[in-house]
C-alpha positions in Angstrom: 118.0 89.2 84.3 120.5 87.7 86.8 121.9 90.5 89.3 125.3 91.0 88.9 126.7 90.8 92.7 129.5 92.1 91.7 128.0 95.8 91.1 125.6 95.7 94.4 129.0 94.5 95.9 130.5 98.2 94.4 127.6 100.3 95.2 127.2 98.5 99.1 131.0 99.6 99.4 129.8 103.7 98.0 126.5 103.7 99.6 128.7 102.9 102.8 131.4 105.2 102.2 128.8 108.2 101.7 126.6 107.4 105.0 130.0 106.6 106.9 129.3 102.8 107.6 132.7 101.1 108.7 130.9 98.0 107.7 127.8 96.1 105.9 127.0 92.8 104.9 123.9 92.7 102.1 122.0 89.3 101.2 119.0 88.5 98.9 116.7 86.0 97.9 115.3 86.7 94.5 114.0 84.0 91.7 114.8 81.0 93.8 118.5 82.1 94.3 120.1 83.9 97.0 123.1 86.8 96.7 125.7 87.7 99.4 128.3 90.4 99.2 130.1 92.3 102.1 132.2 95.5 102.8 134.2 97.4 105.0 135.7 95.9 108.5 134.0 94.4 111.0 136.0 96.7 113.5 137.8 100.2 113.0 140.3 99.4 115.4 141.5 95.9 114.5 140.6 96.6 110.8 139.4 92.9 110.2 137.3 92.8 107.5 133.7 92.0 106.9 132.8 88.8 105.2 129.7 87.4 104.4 129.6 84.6 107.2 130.5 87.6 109.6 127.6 87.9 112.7 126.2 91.0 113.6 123.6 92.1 115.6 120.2 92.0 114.2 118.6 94.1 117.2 114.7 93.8 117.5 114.6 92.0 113.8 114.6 89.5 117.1 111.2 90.1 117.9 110.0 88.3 114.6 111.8 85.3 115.7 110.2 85.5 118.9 106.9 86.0 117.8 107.6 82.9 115.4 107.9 80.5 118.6 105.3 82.1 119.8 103.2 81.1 116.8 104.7 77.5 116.7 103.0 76.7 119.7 99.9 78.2 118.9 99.9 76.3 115.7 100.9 73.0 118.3 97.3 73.8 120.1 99.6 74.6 123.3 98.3 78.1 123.5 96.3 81.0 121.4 96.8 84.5 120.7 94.3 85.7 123.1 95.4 83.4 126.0 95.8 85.8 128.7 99.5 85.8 130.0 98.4 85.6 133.9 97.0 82.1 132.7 100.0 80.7 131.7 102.3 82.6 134.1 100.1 82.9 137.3 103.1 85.0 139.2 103.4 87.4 136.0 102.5 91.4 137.3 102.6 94.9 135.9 101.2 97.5 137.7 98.2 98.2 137.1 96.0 94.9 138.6 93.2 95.2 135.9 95.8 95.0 132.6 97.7 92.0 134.6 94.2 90.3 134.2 93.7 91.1 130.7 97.4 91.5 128.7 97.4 88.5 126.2 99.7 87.0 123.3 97.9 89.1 121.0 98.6 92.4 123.2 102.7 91.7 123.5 103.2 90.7 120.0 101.6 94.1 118.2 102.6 96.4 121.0 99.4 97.0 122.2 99.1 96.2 125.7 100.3 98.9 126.9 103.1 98.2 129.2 105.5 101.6 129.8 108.2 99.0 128.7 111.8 100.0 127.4 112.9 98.3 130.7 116.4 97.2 129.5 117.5 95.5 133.0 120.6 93.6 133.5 119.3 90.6 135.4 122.7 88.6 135.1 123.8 85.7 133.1 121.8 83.1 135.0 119.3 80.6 132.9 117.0 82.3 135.4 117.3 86.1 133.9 113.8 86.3 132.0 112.6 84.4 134.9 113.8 87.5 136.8 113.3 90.0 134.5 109.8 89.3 134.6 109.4 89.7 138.4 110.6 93.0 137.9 108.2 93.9 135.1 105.5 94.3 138.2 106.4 97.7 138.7 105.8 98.5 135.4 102.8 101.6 134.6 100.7 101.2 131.5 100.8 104.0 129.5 97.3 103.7 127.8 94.9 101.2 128.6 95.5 97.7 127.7 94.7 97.6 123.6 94.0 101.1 123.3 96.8 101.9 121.1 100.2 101.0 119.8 103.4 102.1 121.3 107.0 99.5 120.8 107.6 97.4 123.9 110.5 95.9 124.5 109.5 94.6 127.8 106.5 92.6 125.8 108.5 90.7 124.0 110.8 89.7 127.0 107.4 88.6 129.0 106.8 86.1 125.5 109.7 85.1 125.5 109.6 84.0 129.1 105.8 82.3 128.1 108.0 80.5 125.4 110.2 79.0 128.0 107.1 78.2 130.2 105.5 76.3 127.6 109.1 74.6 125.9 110.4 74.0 129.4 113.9 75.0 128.3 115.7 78.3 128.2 115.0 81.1 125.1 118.0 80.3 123.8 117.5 76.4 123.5 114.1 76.8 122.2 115.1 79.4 119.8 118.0 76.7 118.2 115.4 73.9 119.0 112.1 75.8 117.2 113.7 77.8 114.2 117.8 77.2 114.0 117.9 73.8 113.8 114.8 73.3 111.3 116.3 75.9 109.2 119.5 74.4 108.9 120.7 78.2 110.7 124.5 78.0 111.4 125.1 81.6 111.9 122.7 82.4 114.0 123.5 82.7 117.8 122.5 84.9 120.8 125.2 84.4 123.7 128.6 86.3 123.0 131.0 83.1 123.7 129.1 81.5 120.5 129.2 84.8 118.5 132.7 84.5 119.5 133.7 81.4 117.2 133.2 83.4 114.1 133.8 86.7 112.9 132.0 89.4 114.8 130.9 92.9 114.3 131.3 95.7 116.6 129.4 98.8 117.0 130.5 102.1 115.9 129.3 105.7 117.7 129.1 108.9 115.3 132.1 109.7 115.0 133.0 105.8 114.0 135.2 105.2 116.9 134.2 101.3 118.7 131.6 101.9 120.9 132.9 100.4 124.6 129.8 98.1 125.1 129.4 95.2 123.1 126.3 94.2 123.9 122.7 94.1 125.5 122.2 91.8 128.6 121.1 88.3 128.0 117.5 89.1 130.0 116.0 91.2 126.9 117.1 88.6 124.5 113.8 87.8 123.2 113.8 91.8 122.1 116.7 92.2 120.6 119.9 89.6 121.6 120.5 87.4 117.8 123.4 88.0 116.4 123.6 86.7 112.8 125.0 86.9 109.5 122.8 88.1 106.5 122.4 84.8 104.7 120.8 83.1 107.8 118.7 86.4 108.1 117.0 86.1 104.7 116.5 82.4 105.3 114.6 82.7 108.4 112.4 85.2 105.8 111.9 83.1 103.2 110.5 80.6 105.8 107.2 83.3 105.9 107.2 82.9 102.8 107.2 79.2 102.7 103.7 77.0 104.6 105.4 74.4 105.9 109.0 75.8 106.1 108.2 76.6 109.9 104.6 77.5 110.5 101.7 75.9 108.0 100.1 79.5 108.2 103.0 82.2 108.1 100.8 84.9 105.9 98.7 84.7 109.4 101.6 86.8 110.6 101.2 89.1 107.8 97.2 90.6 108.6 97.4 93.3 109.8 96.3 93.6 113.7 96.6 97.5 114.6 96.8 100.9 112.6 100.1 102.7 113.6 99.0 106.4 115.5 102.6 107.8 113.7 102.5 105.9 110.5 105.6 108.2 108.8 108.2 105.7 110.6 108.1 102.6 108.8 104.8 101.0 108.3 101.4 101.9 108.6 100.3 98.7 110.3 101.5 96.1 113.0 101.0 92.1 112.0 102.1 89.5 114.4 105.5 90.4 115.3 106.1 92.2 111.4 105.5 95.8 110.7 103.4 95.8 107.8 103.2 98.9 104.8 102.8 99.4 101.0 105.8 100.4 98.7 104.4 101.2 95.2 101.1 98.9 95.1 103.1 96.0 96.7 103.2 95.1 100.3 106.2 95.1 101.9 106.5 92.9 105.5 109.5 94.3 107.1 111.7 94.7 110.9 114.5 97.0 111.7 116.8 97.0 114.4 118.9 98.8 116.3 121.7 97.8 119.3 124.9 99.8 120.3 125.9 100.9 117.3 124.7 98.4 115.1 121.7 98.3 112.6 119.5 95.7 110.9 116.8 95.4 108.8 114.9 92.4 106.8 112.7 93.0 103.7 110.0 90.6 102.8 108.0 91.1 99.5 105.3 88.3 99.6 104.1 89.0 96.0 107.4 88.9 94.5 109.1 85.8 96.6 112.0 88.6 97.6 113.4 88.7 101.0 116.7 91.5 101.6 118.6 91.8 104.8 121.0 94.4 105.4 123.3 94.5 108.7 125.6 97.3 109.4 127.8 98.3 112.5 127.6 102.0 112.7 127.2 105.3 110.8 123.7 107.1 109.4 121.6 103.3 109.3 118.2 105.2 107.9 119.9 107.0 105.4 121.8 103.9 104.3 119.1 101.8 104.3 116.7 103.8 102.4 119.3 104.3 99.8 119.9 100.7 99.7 116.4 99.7 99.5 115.7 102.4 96.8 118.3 101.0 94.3 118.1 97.4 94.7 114.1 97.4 94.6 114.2 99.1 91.7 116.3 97.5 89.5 114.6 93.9 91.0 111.3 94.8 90.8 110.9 98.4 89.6 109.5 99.6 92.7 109.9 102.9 93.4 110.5 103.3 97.5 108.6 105.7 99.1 111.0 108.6 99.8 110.9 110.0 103.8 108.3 112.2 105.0 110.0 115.6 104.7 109.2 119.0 105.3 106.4 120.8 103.1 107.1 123.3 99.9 104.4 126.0 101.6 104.9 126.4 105.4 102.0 125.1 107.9 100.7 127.6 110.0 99.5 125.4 113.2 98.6 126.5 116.9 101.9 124.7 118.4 101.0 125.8 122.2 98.6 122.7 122.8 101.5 121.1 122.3 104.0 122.4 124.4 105.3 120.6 127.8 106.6 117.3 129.1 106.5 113.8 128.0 107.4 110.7 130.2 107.5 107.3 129.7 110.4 104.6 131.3 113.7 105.8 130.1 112.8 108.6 128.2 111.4 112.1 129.3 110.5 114.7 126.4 110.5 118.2 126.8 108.8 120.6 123.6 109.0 123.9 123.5 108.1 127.1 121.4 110.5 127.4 118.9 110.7 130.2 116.0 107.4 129.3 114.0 107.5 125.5 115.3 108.6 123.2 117.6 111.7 122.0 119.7 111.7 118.6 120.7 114.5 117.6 123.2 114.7 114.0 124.6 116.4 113.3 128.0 117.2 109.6 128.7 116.6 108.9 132.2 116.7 105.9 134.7 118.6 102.7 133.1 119.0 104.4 129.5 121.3 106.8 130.9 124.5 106.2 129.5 122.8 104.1 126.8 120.8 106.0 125.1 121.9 109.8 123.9 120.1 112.7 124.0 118.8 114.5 120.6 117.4 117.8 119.9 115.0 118.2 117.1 113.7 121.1 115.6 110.1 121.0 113.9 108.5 122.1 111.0 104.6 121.4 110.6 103.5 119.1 107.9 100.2 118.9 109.2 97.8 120.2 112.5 99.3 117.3 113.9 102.1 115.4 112.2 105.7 117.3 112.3 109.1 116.3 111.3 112.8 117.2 112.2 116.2 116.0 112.3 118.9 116.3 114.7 122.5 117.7 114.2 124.1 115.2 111.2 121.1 113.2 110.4 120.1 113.5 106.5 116.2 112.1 106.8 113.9 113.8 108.7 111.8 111.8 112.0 108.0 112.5 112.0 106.3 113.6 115.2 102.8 113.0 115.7 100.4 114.7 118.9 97.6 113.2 119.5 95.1 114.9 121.9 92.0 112.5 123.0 88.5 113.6 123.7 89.2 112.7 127.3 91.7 114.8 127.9 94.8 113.1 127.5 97.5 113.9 125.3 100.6 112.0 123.8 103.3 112.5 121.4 104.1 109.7 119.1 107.8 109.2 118.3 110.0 106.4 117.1 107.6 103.8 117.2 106.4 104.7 121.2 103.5 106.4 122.7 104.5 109.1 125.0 102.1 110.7 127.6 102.1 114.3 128.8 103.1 114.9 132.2 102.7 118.1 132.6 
């Protein structure tokens, strides 16, 4: 049966009303015909309203993009995946000397080489700012050893996007319009604010749904997170993985899964190239998220079924939202039933919580847990550049497992999952939102 737009365009405007969105824009591909519908205003203050060519920012559903040029010119024979980076950028540094000499393609596009790297540095508007945010990537510590593990890196994704430049000889932004826009016929799809500008833009919304006062991130971390788009051109650059030929002659080569996920409660159980990978019901689902200030994204692609669903919202509870969402339109498409959030257990865990206890660190973020009751208490601390960025939450935690806990801060409806990890070596880390976190002390 056809879907009826009209009632997803009803139950996008309650779904947002109930997780206080001031706006979304929903569009699908499904049976070789794609859906639009929109809600809300693209801006409490001004009230202007959201319509379905409005942009908004799609956050790290960027880094798909990026790891698609990066995959162009390995499919052109201009590089591989396991090119070391050092090779193609001789002057490219992190820290530690031996994972400068071994950090590949491979490592920055499944977030396994290790680079400490939510380094979200203003480097100025110059066509030279991933030039320069590289060069300041040399003080950067590795966290675990180079393809030890999986932790999200930002930083990673800048450093490919600078190798994308080095190879195109243009700027991210050209080759971005040059590799992917242009071929896909992408109208709506731009990543410098004075282009945003010329059509209707979203702003970003803090809890309490007043506009946010930063629009933006800085131009030298836009191959992590910088397109702004609207949904349509979203679920066309989707339906290009789906497509051999669209873009890339192999996309399902993005799809294999590269590296098991340590916390695999927080969106996928697996990392492809440049997708998070997981199973919903028997079917695979290939899938990004992202997040900017105030603003939330996420793109669905269901390989088996031909589906592709992006959602883009400017503020209010985004994982709430977009599990509802998800939940009721897979389900009438395709009667999948979504896996519903990891949540605390009927019968209390009894674990040993002090191995636990004590201080995290990583760039921008310090962690402190604590004894708490029968559990935990996790408190993050932004530090360094987030500051001001970034807000500090306090969770407390319930065991689901020796291992794995979950809470929620003040206001949130779906619980986070928390996993330890203590190695045979010694060294301990606490996995949480997608990033490996050592213990200091």
């Amino acid at each position: 049966m056809k879907p009826d737009i009209q009632h997803w365009a009803s139950r996008l405007a309650a779904l947002a009303a109930d997780s206080e969105v001031p706006g979304a824009s929903l569009a699908f591909w499904y049976d070789g015909e794609v859906y639009e519908c929109a809600v809300g205003v693209l801006n409490a203050a001004s009230g202007a309203p959201v319509r379905t060519d409005s942009l908004f920012q799609i956050g790290s559903v960027t880094k798909v993009w990026t790891a698609t040029q990066v995959m162009l010119l390995v499919e052109d024979g201009r590089v591989t995946l396991d090119t070391p980076v050092a090779a193609i950028m001789p002057e490219f540094r992190v820290g530690d000397p031996r994972a400068t000499e071994s950090i590949t393609l491979r490592h920055l596009l499944t977030h396994t080489s290790g680079i400490d790297g939510d380094l979200f540095l203003d480097t100025g508007r110059g066509d030279d700012c991933l030039r320069r945010y590289v060069e300041a990537c040399a003080d950067l510590e590795q966290t675990f050893p180079v393809g030890d593990s999986h932790s999200y890196c930002n930083s990673g994704f800048v450093i490919a996007g600078r190798v994308v430049e080095r190879l195109t000889g243009t700027v991210w932004d050209q080759a971005l319009r040059e590799q992917i826009c242009a071929p896909l016929g992408l109208t709506h799809t731009w990543t410098l604010p004075e282009d945003v500008l010329r059509f209707g833009a979203a702003v970003g919304h803090d809890g309490q749904g007043a506009v946010v006062p930063q629009w933006g991130l800085p131009r030298s971390v836009g191959p992590a997170g910088l397109i702004c788009a609207r949904a349509a051109d979203v679920v066309a650059f989707g339906r290009a993985h789906l497509t051999p030929g669209a873009l890339l002659a192999d996309p399902a080569a993005l799809r294999q899964a590269q590296v098991d996920l340590p916390n695999p409660h927080a969106g996928g159980r697996h990392w492809g190239i440049g997708w998070s990978l997981d199973e919903w019901d028997g079917r695979q689902v290939v899938s990004h998220t992202g997040d900017t200030i105030g603003q939330h994204a996420a793109l669905w692609v269901l390989p088996e079924h031909g589906t592709v669903v992006a959602a883009l919202i400017n503020g209010g509870r985004s994982v709430e939202f977009q599990h509802r969402l998800a939940t009721e339109l897979l389900r009438e498409l395709h009667a999948i039933d979504v896996p519903a959030p990891i949540a605390p257990p009927e019968q209390p865990v009894q674990v040993d919580v002090d191995p636990f206890t004590g201080v995290y660190e990583r760039a921008g973020s310090r962690i402190h847990v604590t004894a708490h009751g029968a559990g935990l208490r996790l408190r993050t601390e932004p530090t360094g550049i987030l500051v001001g960025l970034a807000r500090s939450r306090t969770l407390d935690l319930v065991a689901v497992d020796a291992t794995t806990f979950v809470g929620r801060d003040e206001g949130d409806s779906i619980w986070d999952a928390v996993v330890f990890e203590q190695r045979p070596d010694g060294r301990s880390y606490l996995h949480y939102s997608g990033r490996a976190t050592p213990k200091s002390r």
